[in-house]
N, C-alpha and C positions, 0 to 999 in steps of 0.2 A: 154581529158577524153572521154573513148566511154565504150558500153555495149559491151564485146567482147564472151560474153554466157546468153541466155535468154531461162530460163524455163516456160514452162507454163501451168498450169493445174485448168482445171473444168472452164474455163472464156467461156461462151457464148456456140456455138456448136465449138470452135476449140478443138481438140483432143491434148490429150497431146502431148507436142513436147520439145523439147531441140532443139534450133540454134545457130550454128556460125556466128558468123556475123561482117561485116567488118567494121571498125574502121573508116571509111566514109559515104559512099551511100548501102544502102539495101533495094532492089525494093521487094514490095509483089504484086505479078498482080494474076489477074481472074477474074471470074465469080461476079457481083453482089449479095450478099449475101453468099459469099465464105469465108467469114471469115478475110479479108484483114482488113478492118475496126479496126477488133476487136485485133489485133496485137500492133495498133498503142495503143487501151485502154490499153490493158495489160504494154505499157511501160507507159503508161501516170497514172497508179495505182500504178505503181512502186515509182513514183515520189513524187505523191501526194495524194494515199491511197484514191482517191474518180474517178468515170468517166467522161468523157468529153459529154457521149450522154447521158448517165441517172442518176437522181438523187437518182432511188431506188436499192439499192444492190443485191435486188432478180434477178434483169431481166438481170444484169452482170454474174451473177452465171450459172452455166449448168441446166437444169434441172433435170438432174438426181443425180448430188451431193450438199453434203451440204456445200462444200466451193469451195472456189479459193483460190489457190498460183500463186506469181509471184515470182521468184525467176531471180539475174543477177551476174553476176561476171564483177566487175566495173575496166576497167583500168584507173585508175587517170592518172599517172606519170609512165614512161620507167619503173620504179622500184617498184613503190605501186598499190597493188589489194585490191579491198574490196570485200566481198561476202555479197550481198544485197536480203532481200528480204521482202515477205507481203503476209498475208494471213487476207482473209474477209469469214466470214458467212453468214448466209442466217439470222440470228437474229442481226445482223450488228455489230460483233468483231471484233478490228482490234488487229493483232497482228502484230510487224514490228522488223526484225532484221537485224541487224549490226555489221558483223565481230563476229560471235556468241553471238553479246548483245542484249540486250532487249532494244529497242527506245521508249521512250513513247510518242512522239506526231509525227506529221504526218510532223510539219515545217523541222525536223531533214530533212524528206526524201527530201524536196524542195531545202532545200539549199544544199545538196550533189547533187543533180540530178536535175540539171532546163532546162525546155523545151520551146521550140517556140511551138507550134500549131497554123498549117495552113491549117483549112478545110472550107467548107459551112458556118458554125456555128462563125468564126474567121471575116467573111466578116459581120457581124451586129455590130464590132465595130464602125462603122460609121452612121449608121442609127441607130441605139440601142440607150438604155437610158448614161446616165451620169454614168452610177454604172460600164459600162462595161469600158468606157474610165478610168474611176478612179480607175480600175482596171489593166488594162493596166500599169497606170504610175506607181501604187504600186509594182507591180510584178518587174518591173524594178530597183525599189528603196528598194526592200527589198535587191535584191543581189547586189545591189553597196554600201549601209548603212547600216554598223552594227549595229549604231543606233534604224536604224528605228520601227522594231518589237516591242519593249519596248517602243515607244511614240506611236505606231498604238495601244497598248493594253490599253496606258494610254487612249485615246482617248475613244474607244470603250466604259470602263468600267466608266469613267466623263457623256461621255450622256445616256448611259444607266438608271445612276443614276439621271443626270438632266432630263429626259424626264419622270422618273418615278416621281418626285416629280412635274413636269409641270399636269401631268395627274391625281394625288390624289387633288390637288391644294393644295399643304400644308401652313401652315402660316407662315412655322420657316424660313427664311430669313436668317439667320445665315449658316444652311445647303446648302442652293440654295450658297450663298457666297463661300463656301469651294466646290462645285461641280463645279463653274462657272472659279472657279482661275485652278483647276487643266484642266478642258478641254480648256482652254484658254491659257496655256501654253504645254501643249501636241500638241494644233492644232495647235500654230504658231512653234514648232520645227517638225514637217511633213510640213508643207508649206514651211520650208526653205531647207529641204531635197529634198522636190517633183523640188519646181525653182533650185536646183543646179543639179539633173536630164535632166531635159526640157533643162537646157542648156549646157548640154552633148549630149543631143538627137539632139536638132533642124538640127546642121549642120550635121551631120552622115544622118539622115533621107531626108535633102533637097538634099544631093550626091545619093543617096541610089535612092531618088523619081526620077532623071533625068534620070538616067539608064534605069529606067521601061517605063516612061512617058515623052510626053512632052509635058508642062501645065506651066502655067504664074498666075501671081497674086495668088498662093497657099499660105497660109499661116496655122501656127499652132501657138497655144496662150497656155494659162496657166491660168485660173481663177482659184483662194483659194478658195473660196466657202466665202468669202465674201468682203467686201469694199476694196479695197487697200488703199485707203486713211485713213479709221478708225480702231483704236484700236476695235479686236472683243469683248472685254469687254464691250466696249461702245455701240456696236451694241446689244451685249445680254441681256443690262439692257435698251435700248431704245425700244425694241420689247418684253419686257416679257409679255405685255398684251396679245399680238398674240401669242405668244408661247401656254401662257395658254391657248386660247381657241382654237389653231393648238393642240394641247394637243403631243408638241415633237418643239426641237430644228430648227429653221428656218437657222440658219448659222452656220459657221466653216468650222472644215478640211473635213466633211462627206458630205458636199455639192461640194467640188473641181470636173472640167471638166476641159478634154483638147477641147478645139476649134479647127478645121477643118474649114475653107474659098478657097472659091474660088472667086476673085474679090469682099468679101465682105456677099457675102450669103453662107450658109449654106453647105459644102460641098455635103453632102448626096442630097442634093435638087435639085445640078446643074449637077453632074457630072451621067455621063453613069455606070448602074451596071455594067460593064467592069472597066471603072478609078476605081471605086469605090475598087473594089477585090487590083488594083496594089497599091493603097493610103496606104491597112490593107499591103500589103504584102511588103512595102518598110518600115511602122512602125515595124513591128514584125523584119525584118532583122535586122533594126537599132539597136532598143532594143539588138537582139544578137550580135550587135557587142559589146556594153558596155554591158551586162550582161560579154562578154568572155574575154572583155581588165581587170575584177574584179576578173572572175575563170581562167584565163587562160586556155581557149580550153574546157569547160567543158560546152557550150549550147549542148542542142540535138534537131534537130527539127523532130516534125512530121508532114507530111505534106501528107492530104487524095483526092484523086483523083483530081489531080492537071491539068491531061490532061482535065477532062471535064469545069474545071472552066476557062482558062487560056487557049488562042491561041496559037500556036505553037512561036511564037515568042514573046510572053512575057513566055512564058512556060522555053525557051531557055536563054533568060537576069537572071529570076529569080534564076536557076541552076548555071549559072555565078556567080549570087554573092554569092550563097550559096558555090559552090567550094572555092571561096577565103578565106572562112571563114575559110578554114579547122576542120570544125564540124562533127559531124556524123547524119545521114541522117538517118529516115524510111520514105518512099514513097510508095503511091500505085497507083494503075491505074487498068485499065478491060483488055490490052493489054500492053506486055512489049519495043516491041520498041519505041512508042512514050517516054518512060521515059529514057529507056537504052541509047539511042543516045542524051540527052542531056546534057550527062556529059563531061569533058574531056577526052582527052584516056588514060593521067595517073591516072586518077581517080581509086582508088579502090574500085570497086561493087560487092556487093555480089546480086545473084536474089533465088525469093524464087516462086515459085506456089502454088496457094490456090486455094483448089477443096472443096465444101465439107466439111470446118473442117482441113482437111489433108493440111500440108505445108510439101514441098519438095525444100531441095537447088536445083538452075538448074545450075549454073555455075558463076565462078568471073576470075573478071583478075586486 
């Protein structure tokens, strides 16, 4: 699956454009603040109707109009296209369509179009909080379990309800009972989705991590977000006193982290921000191999100025396994031969120049 036409208009200062684009690798190089960045958002909005660098939809928008479109024409299959697209306003509409329908939530666009992202921002899964790891493993687990989505909402919508009743302090016991049985069975069917995940992941990622690196005593874990040993029933009626006065749920599935060690401590702690960038970048690959063994060929990764994070020889391993994947690629960089030369030569590249706003194909083979 790749985007083999990408429309774009009123996103940031890039000027409208229409691209070709090749069904693998397609380099955007220039200038710092040329607009390269904001290519990789337009497909990352396409996806998932929000930005990877800001939370407010104005500062996405042009300034001089009052919306964005993304529009794509999707090749799935030798045989099937989809024509995909999105548009957002400056009052935060979204409007999303599909093969001329009308999509109403934004999961629709996820699960047709799922992306790696690997920029700056990709490298605080390991230093970051818990929320980004538990994120990490979800993303992964919503497009390998069809399940999943329907127990994450059970989930959500049980502590929502228990954390609302922990914080009025109410006295009906009866209610807390019915809020405590459905989040208690929501979170232990994601705990057995997330471990049957982690154990698709682990060896993919420990093959993945030797390629990039070479490191001893690494390990990665899987904590549920509570006892292993106790029913979370039992933990949720032995801690209601803390709840009430935490005034919100102390455990469950909403608490889950993956663990990072190295000999024991703390990844983030021992390792060099160098390991640290190949740790995110052998998890994120892994992930796309099981997101793609589930879609068959349909990850996309984006991947933002790869030359400045990444030595020329991890720059060169990572493009390796990204070729094998046979995925399709947006990349950017300030200068295009460090990127262009680290493809294969059967590789097929499309390159693009970004001046300005202005993108220009410059040539493919």
């Amino acid at each position: 699956m790749s985007l083999i036409r990408l429309d774009i208009t009123g996103l940031r200062n890039l000027k409208p454009v229409t691209l070709s684009l090749s069904p693998h690798v397609n380099i955007f190089y220039g200038n710092n603040g040329s607009g390269k960045t904001s290519v990789l958002e337009a497909v990352y909005l396409l996806s998932l109707a929000r930005s990877f660098r800001s939370h407010k939809i104005n500062t996405v928008i042009n300034y001089d109009v009052s919306d964005c479109t993304i529009f794509a024409k999707v090749q799935q299959t030798a045989n099937v296209t989809h024509q995909l697209g999105i548009n957002r306003n400056k009052q935060g509409d979204l409007q999303i369509r599909l093969d001329g329908q009308t999509v109403r939530t934004a999961i629709q666009l996820a699960d047709i179009l799922p992306l790696q992202i690997i920029n700056p921002d990709s490298f605080r899964l390991l230093e970051g909080s818990p929320k980004l790891r538990r994120q990490f493993i979800d993303w992964g687990v919503f497009h390998s379990e069809k399940r999943f989505l329907a127990a994450w909402q059970r989930v959500q919508k049980s502590l929502k309800q228990r954390n609302s009743w922990l914080r009025q302090n109410k006295k009906d016991f009866n209610e807390l009972a019915v809020w405590n049985n459905e989040f208690c069975n929501a979170s232990e069917e994601i705990d057995l989705y997330r471990k049957q995940y982690i154990e698709q992941l682990l060896p993919i990622f420990e093959k993945v991590l030797a390629e990039l690196l070479d490191i001893k005593d690494f390990t990665l874990s899987y904590y549920r977000g509570w006892d292993k040993e106790t029913k979370l029933e039992t933990i949720l009626n032995n801690t209601l006193e803390r709840d009430l006065q935490m005034g919100h749920t102390q455990a469950g599935s909403q608490r889950a982290e993956l663990r990072l060690k190295l000999g024991g401590f703390n990844a983030a702690d021992v390792l060099s921000r160098g390991q640290q960038k190949l740790v995110v970048c052998a998890l994120k690959i892994a992930q796309g191999y099981i997101i793609d063994n589930y879609k068959k060929g349909q990850v996309i990764y984006l991947i933002d100025d790869l030359a400045s994070e990444l030595d020329e020889k991890h720059r060169t391993s990572l493009c390796r396994l990204l070729d094998d994947l046979k995925c399709q690629i947006f990349i950017t960089g300030v200068e295009k031969e460090p990127i262009y030369s680290l493809w294969q030569s059967q590789t097929k590249i499309s390159m693009f120049h970004v001046e300005h706003g202005h993108i220009a194909a410059v040539n493919e083979h």
